[in-house]
C-alpha positions as a printed Julia matrix, in Angstrom:
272×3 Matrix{Float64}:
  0.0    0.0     0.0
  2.93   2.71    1.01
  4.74   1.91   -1.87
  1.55   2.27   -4.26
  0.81   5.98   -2.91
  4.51   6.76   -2.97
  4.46   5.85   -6.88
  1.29   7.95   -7.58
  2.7   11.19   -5.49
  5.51  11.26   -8.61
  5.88  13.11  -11.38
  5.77  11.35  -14.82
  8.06  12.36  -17.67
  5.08  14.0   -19.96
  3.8   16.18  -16.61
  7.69  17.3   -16.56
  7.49  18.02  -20.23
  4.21  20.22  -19.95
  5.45  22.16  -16.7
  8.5   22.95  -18.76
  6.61  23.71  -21.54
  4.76  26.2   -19.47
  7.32  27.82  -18.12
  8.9   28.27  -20.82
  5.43  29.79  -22.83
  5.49  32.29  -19.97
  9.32  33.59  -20.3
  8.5   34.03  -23.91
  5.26  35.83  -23.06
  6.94  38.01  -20.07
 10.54  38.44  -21.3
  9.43  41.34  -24.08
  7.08  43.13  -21.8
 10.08  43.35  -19.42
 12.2   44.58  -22.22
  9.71  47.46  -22.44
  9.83  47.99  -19.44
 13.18  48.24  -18.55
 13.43  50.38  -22.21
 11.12  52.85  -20.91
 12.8   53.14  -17.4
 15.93  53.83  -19.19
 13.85  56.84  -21.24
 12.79  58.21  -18.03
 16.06  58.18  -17.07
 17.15  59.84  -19.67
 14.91  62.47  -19.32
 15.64  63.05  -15.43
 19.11  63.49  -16.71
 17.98  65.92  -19.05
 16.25  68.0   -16.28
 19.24  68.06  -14.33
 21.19  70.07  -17.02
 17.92  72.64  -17.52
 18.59  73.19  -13.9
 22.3   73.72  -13.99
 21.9   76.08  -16.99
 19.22  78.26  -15.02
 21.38  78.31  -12.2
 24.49  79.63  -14.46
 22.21  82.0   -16.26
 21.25  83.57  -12.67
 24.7   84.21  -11.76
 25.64  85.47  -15.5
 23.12  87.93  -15.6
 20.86  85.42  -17.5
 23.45  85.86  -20.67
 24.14  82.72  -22.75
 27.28  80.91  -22.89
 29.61  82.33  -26.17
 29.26  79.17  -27.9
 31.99  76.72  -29.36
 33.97  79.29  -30.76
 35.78  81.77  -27.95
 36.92  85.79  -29.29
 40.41  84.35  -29.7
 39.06  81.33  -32.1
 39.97  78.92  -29.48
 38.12  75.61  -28.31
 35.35  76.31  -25.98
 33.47  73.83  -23.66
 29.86  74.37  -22.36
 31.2   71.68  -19.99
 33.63  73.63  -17.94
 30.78  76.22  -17.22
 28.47  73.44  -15.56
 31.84  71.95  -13.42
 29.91  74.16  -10.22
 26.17  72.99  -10.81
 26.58  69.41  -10.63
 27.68  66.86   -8.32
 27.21  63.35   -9.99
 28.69  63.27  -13.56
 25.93  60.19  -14.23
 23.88  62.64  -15.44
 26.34  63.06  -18.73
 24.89  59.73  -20.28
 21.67  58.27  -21.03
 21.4   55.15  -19.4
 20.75  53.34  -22.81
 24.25  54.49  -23.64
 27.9   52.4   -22.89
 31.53  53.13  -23.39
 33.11  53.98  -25.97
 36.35  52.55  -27.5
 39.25  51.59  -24.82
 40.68  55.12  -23.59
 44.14  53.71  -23.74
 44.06  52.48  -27.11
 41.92  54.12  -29.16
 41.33  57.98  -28.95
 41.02  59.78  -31.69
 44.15  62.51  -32.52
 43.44  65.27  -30.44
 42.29  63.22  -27.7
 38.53  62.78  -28.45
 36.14  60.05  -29.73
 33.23  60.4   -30.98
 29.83  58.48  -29.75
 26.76  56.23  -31.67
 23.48  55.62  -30.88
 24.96  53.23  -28.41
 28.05  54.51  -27.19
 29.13  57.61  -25.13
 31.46  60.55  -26.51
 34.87  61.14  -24.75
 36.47  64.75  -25.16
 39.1   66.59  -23.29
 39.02  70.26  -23.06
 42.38  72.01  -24.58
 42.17  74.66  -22.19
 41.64  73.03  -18.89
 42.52  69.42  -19.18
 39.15  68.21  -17.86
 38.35  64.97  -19.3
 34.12  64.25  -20.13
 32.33  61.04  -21.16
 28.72  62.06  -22.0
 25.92  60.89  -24.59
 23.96  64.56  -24.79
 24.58  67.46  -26.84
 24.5   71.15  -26.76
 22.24  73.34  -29.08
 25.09  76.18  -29.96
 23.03  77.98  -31.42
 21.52  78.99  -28.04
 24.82  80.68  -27.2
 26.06  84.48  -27.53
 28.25  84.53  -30.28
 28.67  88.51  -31.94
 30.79  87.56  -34.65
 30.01  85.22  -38.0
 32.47  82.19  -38.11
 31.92  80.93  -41.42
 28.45  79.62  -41.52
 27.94  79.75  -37.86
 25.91  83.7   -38.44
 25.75  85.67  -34.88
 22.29  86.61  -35.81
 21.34  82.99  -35.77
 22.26  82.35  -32.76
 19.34  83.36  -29.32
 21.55  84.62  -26.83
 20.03  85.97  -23.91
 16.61  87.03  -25.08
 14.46  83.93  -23.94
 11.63  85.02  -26.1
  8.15  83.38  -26.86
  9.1   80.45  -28.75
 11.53  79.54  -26.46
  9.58  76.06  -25.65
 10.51  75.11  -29.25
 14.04  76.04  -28.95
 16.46  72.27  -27.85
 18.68  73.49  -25.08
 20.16  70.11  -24.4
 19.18  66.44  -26.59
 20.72  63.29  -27.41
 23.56  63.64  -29.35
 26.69  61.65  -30.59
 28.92  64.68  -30.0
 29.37  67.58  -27.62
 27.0   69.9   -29.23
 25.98  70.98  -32.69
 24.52  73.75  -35.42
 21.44  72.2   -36.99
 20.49  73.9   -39.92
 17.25  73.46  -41.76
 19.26  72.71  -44.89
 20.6   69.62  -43.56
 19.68  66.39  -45.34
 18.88  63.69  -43.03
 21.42  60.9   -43.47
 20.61  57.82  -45.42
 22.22  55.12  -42.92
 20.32  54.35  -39.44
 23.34  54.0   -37.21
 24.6   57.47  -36.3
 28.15  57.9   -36.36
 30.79  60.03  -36.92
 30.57  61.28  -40.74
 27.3   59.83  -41.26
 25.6   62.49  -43.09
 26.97  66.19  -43.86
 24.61  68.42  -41.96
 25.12  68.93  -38.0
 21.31  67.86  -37.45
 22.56  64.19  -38.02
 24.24  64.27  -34.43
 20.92  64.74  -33.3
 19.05  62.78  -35.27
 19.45  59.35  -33.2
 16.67  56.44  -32.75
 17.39  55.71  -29.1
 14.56  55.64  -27.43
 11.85  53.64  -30.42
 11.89  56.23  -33.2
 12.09  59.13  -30.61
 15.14  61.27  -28.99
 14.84  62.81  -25.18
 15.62  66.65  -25.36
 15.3   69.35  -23.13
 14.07  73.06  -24.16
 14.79  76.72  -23.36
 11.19  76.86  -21.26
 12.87  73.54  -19.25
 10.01  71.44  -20.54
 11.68  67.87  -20.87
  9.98  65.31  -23.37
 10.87  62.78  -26.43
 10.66  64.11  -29.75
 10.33  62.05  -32.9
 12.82  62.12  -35.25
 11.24  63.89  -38.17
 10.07  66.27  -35.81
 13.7   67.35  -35.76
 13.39  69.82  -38.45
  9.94  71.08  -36.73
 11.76  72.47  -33.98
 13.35  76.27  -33.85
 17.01  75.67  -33.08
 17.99  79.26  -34.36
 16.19  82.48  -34.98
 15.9   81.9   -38.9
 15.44  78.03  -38.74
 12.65  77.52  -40.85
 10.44  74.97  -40.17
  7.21  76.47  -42.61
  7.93  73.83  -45.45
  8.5   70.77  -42.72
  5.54  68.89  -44.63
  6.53  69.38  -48.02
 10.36  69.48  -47.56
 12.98  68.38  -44.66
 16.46  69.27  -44.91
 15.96  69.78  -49.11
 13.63  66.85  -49.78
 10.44  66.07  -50.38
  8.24  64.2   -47.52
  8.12  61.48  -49.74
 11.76  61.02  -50.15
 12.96  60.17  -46.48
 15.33  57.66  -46.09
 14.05  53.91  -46.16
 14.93  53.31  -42.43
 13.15  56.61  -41.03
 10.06  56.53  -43.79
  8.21  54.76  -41.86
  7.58  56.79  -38.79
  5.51  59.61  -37.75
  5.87  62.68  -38.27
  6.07  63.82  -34.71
């Protein structure tokens, strides 16, 4: 009798097999809701970062009389870093990278000449400053064109860029986004680029540092009226990064195409 109950208190092979099977339906049903998940915490995170920087730029404006930084180019034509200014505002450097981002290539091995790399979708930009020697690993970019600049280098016009005069369409104006490089000067010329990974020299125009499908078709920026949110990626071009940026044509042209002619890996996706 004891050995007849022990035998039916078992397990057969095929009752194995199913609870396996089970278990295994569920991972596969679970595992890419918690990719989501985890995708979106990441984009959240991103965004907090984001915030962080609005607030260390309103607390340099306050104690610059609420003047803009004088851009990438100093009076003596010099390298100038946005970064240095911020050294007093924040305390964790975390808040450099999006936490969808890694490292870059090996520091000891692979820097570019000048001692800088640049970053991906993926991967975080390294740059050292030539005047102080402060090293940075980040994944955002600055919107230069923010700055006060009062002379015209090259294409980079002064009247172009905003300044200090936070005016009524600053909530369309990036302050700080994703970006595969320290900062850039979108212009409403530039062509988006036809490859999907961004990278340095993919594409001509200084949008495509911008332009970067890290968070499911959408980039994490922060504007001039702090307001922190995703934008899509043709809504790129919708956006006022300078005074003259024109963004009247977005639905017939974008960066000197036609709507119709987008590259095949961003055609598909909206607008904004």
């Amino acid at each position: 009798m004891y050995d007849m109950m022990a035998k039916q208190r078992g397990f057969t092979l095929i009752e194995l097999l199913v609870v396996i099977a089970i278990i295994a339906l569920l991972m596969a049903i679970l595992m890419p809701a918690l990719q989501r998940a985890r995708k979106q915490a990441r984009a959240v995170a991103c965004q907090s970062n984001l915030k962080q920087w609005g607030m260390c730029w309103s607390m340099y404006l306050q104690e610059n009389d609420f003047k803009f930084t004088i851009g990438y180019v100093d009076a003596g034509g010099g390298y100038y870093s946005w970064m240095d200014l911020m050294v007093p505002y924040y305390q964790n450097e975390k808040i450099f990278s999006c936490p969808t981002t890694k490292q870059g290539p090996a520091l000891d091995t692979e820097i570019l000449s000048g001692g800088y790399y640049w970053g991906t979708t993926d991967t975080k930009w390294y740059a050292i400053n030539s005047f102080t020697g402060r090293e940075f690993k980040g994944s955002y970019g600055l919107n230069y064109w923010v700055s006060t600049q009062q002379n015209d280098v090259g294409w980079r016009l002064a009247r172009y860029h905003w300044g200090s005069d936070l005016s009524k369409s600053r909530q369309t104006v990036p302050l700080f986004m994703d970006c595969i490089w320290i900062g850039g000067y979108p212009l409403d010329t530039d062509a988006p680029r036809s490859s999907e990974e961004a990278k340095r020299g993919a594409g001509s125009g200084e949008m495509n540092r911008f332009l970067l499908d890290r968070h499911h078709r959408n980039t994490n920026g922060i504007f001039l009226d702090n307001s922190c949110r995703k934008v899509g990626l043709k809504e790129l071009w919708t956006l006022k990064w300078h005074r003259e940026f024109d963004t009247r044509n977005f639905h017939t042209t974008a960066g000197g195409i036609t709507a119709n002619y987008w590259p095949q890996w961003i055609r598909g996706f909206e607008d904004y």
